[in-house]
N, C-alpha and C positions, 0 to 999 in steps of 0.2 A: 596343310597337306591337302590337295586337291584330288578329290573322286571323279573320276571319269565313268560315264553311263551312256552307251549305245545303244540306242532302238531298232532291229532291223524286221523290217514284213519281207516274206519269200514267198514267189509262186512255184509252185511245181507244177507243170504241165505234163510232164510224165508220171508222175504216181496215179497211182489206182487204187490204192489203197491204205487204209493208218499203217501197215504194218511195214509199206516200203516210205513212207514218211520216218517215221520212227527210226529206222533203218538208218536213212540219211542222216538226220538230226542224232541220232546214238555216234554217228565217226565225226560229224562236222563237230559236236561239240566237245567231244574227246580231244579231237585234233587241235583244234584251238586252245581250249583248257591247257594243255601241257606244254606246247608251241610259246605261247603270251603269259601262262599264269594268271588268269581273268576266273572268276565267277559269269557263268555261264546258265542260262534258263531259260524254256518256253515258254511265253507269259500269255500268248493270245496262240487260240484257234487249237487246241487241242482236240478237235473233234470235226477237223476237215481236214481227209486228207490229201488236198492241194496247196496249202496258203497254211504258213507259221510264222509266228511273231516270237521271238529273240530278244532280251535283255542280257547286255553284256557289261560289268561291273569290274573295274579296276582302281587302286589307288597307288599314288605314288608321289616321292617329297618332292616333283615341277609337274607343270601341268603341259610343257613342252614334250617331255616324257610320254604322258600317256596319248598326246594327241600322236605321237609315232606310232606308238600300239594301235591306234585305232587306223592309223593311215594302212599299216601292214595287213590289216584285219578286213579293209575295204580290195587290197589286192588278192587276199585267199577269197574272198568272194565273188571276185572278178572271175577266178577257174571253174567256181563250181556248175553244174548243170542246173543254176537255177536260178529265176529270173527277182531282182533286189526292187520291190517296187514301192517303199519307203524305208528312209533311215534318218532318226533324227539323234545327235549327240547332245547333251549338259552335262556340264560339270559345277558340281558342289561345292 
């Protein structure tokens, strides 16, 4: 049974401040979370707030499966107002 694990870094050019970061990352990860059913968390940069780091966790019995999940997960990124300036996937 194969774990899928996404890295994403984000810039925000528009935040000003932690509490409009937080803001963002409090609905994007809601959104996602209930949308995919993924384990969802900020792993880097909690203390800038322009730039946040994202680890997103899924398991499922094919690994074709999850790579969908993550393909669907790179187009809700694609909407958002914010710019994807790393993303690296492994699976377990």
């Amino acid at each position: 049974m194969p774990v899928g694990y996404v890295y994403m870094e984000f810039y925000l050019s528009w935040s000003h401040s932690l509490k409009e970061k937080r803001k963002f990352l409090n609905s994007f990860k809601g959104k996602i979370h209930s949308r995919y059913n993924v384990a969802i968390s900020e792993l880097k940069y909690q203390d800038l707030w322009q730039r946040s780091g994202i680890g997103i966790v899924t398991i499922a019995p094919e690994k074709e499966y999850i790579e969908g999940v993550f393909e669907r997960l790179r187009k809700e990124v694609e909407k958002l107002d914010a710019e994807l300036i790393k993303e690296e996937v492994e699976f377990l």
